[in-house]
LOVEX-772092 format. One record per residue (C-alpha): x, y, z. Coordinates in steps of 0.25 Angstrom, whole numbers, plus 2048, in hexadecimal, padded with zeros to 3 digits. Each point is the difference from the previous one (the first is absolute). Example, Ala and Ser with C-alpha at 12.3 -4.5 7.8 and 13.67 -1.06 7.14 Angstrom:
% residues 2
8317EE81F 80680E7FE 
//
This chain:
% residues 513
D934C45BE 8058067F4 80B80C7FE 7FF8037F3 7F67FB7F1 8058027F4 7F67FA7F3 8098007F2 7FB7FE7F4 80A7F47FE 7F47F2801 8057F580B 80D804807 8077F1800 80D801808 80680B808 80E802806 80680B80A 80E8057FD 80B7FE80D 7FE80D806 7F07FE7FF 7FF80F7FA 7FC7FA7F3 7F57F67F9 7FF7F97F4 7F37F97FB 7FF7F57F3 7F18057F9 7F77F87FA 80080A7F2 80F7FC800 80680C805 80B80180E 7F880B80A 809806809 7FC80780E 80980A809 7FE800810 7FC80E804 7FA80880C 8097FA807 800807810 80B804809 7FE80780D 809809809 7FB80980C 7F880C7F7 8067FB7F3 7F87F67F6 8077FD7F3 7F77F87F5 8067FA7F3 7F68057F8 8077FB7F2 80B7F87FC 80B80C801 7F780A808 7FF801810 7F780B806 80680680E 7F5803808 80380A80D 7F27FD809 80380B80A 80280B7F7 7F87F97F3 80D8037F7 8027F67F4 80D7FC7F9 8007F97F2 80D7F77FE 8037FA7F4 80B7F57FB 8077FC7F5 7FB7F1802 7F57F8804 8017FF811 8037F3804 7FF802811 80180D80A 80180180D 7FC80B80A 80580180E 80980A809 7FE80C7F7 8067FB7F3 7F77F97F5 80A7F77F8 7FB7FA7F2 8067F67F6 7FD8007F2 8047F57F8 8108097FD 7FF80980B 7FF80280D 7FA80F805 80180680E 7F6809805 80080980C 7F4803807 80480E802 8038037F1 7FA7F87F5 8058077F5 80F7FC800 8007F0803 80F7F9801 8017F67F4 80B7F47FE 7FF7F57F5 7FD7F3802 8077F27FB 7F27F9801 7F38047FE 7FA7F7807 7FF80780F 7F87F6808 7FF80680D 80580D807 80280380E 80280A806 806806810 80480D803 80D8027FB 8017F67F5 7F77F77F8 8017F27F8 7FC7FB7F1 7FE7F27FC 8027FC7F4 8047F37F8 80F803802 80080080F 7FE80A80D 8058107FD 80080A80C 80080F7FB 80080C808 7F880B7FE 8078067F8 8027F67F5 80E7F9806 8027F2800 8027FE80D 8007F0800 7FC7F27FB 8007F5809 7FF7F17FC 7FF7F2806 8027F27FB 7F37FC7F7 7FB80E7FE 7F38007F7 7FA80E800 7F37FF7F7 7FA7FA80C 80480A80B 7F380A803 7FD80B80C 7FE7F280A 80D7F7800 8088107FE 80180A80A 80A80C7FF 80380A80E 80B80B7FF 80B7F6804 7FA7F37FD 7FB7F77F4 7FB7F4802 7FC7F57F5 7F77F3805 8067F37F7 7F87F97F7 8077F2802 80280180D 7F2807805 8077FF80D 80B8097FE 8028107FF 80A8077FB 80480B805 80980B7FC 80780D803 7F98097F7 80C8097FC 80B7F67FD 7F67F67FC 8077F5807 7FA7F680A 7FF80680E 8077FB80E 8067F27FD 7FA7FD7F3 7F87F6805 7EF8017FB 7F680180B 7F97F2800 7F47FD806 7F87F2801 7F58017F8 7FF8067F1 7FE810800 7F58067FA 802810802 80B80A806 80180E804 80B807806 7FE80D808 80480D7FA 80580A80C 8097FE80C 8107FB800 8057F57F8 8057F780B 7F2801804 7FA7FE7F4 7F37F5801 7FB7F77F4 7F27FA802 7FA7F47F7 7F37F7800 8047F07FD 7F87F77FA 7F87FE80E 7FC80E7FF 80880280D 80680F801 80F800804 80980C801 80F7FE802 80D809800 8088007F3 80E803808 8047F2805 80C80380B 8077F0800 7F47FD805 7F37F77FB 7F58097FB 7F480380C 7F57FC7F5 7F3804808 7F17FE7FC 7F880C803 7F47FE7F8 7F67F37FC 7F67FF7F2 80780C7FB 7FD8047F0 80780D7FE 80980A807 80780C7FC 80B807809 7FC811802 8098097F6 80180A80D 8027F680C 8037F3803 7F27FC804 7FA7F47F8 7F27FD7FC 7F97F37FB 7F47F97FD 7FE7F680B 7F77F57FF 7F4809800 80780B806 80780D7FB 80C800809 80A80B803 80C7FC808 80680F806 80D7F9803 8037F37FB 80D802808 7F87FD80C 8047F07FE 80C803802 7FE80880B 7F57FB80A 7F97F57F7 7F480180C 7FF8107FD 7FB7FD7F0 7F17FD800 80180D807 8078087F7 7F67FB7F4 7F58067F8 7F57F67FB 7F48037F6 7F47F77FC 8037FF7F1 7F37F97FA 7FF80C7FA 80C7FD7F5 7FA7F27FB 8097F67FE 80D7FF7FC 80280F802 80F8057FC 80780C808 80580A7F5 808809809 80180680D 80380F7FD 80180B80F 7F47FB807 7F87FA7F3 7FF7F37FB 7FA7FD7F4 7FB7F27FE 7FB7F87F1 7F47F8802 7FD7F27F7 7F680A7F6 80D8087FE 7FA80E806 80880680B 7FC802810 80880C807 8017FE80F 80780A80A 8077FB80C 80580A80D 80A8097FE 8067FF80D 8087F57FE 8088057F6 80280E806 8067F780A 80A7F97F9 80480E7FB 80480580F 8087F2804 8078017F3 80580D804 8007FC80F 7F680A804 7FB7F880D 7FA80C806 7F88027F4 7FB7F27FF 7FB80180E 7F980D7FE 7F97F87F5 7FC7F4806 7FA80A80C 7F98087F6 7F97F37F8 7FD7F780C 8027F47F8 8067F2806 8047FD7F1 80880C7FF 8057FC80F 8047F27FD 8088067F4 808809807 8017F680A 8077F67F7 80680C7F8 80980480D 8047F2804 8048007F1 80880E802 8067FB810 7F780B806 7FC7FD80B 7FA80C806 7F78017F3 7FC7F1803 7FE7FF80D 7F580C7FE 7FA7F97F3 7FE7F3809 7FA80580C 7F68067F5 7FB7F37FB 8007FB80E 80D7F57FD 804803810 8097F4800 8088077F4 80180D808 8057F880C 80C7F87F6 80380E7FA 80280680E 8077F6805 8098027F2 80380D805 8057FB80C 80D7F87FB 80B807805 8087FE7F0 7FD8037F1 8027F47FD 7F77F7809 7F580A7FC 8027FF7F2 8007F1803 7F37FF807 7FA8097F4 8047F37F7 7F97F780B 7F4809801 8007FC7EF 8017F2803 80F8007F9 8047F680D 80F7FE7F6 80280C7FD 7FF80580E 8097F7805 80A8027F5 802810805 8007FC80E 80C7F77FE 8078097F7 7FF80C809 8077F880B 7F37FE807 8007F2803 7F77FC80C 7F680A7FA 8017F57F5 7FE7F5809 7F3808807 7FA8027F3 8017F27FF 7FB7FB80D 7F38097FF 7FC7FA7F3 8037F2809 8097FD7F3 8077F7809 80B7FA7F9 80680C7F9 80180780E 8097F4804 8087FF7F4 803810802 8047FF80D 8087F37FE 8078067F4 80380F806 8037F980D 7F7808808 7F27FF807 7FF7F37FF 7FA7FD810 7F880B7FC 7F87FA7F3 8007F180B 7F980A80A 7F58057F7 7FF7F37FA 7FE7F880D 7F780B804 7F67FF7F4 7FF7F1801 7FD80180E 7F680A7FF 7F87F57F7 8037F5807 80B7F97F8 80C7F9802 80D8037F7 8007F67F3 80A8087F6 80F7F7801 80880E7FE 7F980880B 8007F3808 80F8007FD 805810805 7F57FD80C 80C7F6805 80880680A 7F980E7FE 7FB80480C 7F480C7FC 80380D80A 7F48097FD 80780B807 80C8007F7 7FA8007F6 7F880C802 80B806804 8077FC7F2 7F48057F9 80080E806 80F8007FF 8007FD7EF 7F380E7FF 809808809 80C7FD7F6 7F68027F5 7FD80D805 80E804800 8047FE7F3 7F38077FB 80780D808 80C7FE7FB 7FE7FE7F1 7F980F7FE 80D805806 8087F47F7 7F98057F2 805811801 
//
């Protein structure tokens, strides 16, 4: 496969060599003279707008839903351009131009120190050059808005796969540690949290960070070496990263520009995950939230060029390019939890019939703490045990135990337990703890806050009756000494700490105004 033939008039061409930016070749001929070539027809696409290098300082602006075309012309030769959130940005080998979609004839132009621009990426409010000297975040508008750095920086092998840019975020893959990701606050350009890089295990291949949504829930995704797909948060709180793997045999993936829905070449599948969040979440609930695609079609090695509203445009190995739509639904929906608009998200899931679509608003509403919204979206997919937890959730007499049983019904067992003791609620805490028959941390809570403790012996005793076994932990063997279990007493402990439980959540309304 060939893109483009050219015959000169030169005999045996003996030795070529590209220039750094790959815009330009030079050729040693056999009749002694230096033949030099210049890349053109160069594509970029976005929504109706194709843009087409049609000469070294000439790009042609076509307009496919009206058929207007626009002519732009440089000073210099274009060295790369990018097209993406409705502003076409170009760098020439002195200057950079910026380009609105909505009116080509007065672009924003700043100089250059280096006219070597190697890559340029783009997000919604800002974009990024590369070039030999380092990492330069502009606005829009042509301001310098940062430029970050860390230790060992080489940026003339940075490209669009060890890169990724979000309004908030810049993260940078490092080559001599492929294990490690840098990540920075975009608009001070300094590392974000603790300073500390995201490491994983195994070397990193490719990264992406999600475009829309709040920064302290701002998600990176990236395939190792294994071709396994992990997503992670980029805000670490104290705490150790949750790095978890969402993916197998991945190739390529692109984040959407609109939404945080992610898509990737799977094994032999085109993937869509609708909410990625879902991991953190209800990990059962994500197969259910996915949508899969046989992708024989895109031969091997396919490469995911973007993922722009609801089209995802895909390179195949021959170079020609393979469109594929995907619902809209799903991202109609991110639109009405974003805004909060339950009611609306409900209508819409009634009105498509689709479990997909169900099991996102499902894990969307856990997500959010709605409850309500939940406890509907699971009944729809037939998850009765959920709907059973969630009403029993609505039962807990304080804020704070249901806020905590929400962190359960997530599988965040720590944090859970964290909230329960800091709001006072300490047997609630020690429960949490005998339900999950996490034995030992029950005992040390009730020894250490002096309370319950003939209450964790009891449920103790009585699970190990219930199985037919005889008391073999020292400690328990220890506080059974002399401690005689009352089951009466007990019940009547436990129904006296809910009736406290239930006057403290009166009171503290009338507390607050």
């Amino acid at each position: 496969w060939s893109y483009a033939l050219e015959k000169p008039n030169t005999g045996s061409i003996f030795a070529i060599s590209w220039s750094i930016d790959g815009t330009q070749l030079a050729g040693a001929c056999g009749n002694g003279q230096v033949i030099f070539a210049h890349v053109v027809e160069q594509h970029w696409e976005w929504k109706n707008f194709q843009i087409t290098l049609i000469k070294r300082r000439t790009m042609k602006v076509h307009n496919v839903s009206n058929d207007a075309v626009d002519l732009l012309e440089f000073r210099d030769r274009v060295i790369k351009a990018s097209l993406n959130f409705g502003f076409l940005v170009v760098a020439t080998s002195l200057q950079c131009y910026v380009f609105s979609t909505k009116n080509w004839n007065t672009p924003l132009i700043f100089d250059l120190k280096e006219g070597t621009v190697s890559l340029i990426l783009q997000a919604e409010r800002h974009f990024l050059l590369v070039d030999g000297g380092g990492l330069y975040l502009y606005s829009y508008e042509g301001r310098l808005i940062s430029s970050p750095k860390y230790p060992g920086m080489r940026t003339d092998i940075l490209n669009a796969q060890t890169v990724s840019l979000s309004n908030d975020t810049l993260a940078v893959k490092d080559k001599a540690d492929e294990k490690v990701i840098y990540i920075f606050e975009a608009l001070s350009g300094k590392p974000l949290g603790d300073g500390k890089p995201l490491t994983h295990k195994t070397e990193i291949v490719e990264i992406a960070l999600d475009q829309k949504g709040l920064t302290s829930e701002r998600k990176i995704a990236f395939i190792d070496k294994n071709r396994d797909l992990f997503i992670t948060s980029v805000k670490r709180f104290g705490k150790e990263q949750k790095i978890v793997k969402i993916g197998t045999m991945v190739q390529s993936l692109a984040w959407n520009d609109t939404s945080n829905i992610l898509c990737g070449i799977q094994d032999s599948r085109f993937t869509v995950w609708y909410y990625p969040n879902t991991v953190y979440v209800d990990k059962d609930l994500l197969p259910k939230t996915l949508y899969e695609k046989e992708a024989s079609e895109f031969s091997k090695n396919p490469q995911i060029v973007s993922f722009v509203g609801n089209q995802v445009t895909i390179r195949r190995a021959d170079g020609s390019l393979v469109h594929l739509h995907i619902s809209p639904y799903p991202s109609i929906l991110h639109g009405y939890v974003g805004s909060a608009s339950w009611e609306d998200g409900l209508r819409l899931c009634r009105f498509v019939k689709d479990q997909t679509l169900w099991a996102c608003l499902a894990a969307m509403a856990v997500a959010n703490k709605d409850m309500s919204t939940a406890e509907i979206a699971y009944a729809a997919i037939g998850e009765i045990d959920k709907v059973q937890y969630i009403n029993s959730i609505k039962e807990l007499p304080s804020k704070e135990s249901r806020l905590a049983h929400m962190l359960l019904f997530s599988g965040n067992t720590q944090e859970a337990e964290t909230l329960l003791l800091q709001s006072g609620l300490v047997y609630q805490a020690i429960q949490v703890n005998i339900n999950l028959y996490n034995w030992e941390r029950a005992l040390e809570l009730a020894v250490k806050h002096r309370t319950h403790v003939d209450t964790v012996l009891a449920y103790r005793q009585k699970f190990l009756a219930d199985f037919g076994k005889k008391e073999t932990n020292q400690r328990f063997l220890q506080y059974a000494e002399g401690l005689e279990v009352d089951w009466n007493k007990i019940k009547a402990k436990i129904e006296m700490e809910i009736a406290k439980e239930r006057e403290r959540a009166a009171a503290s309304p009338a507390v607050r105004t």
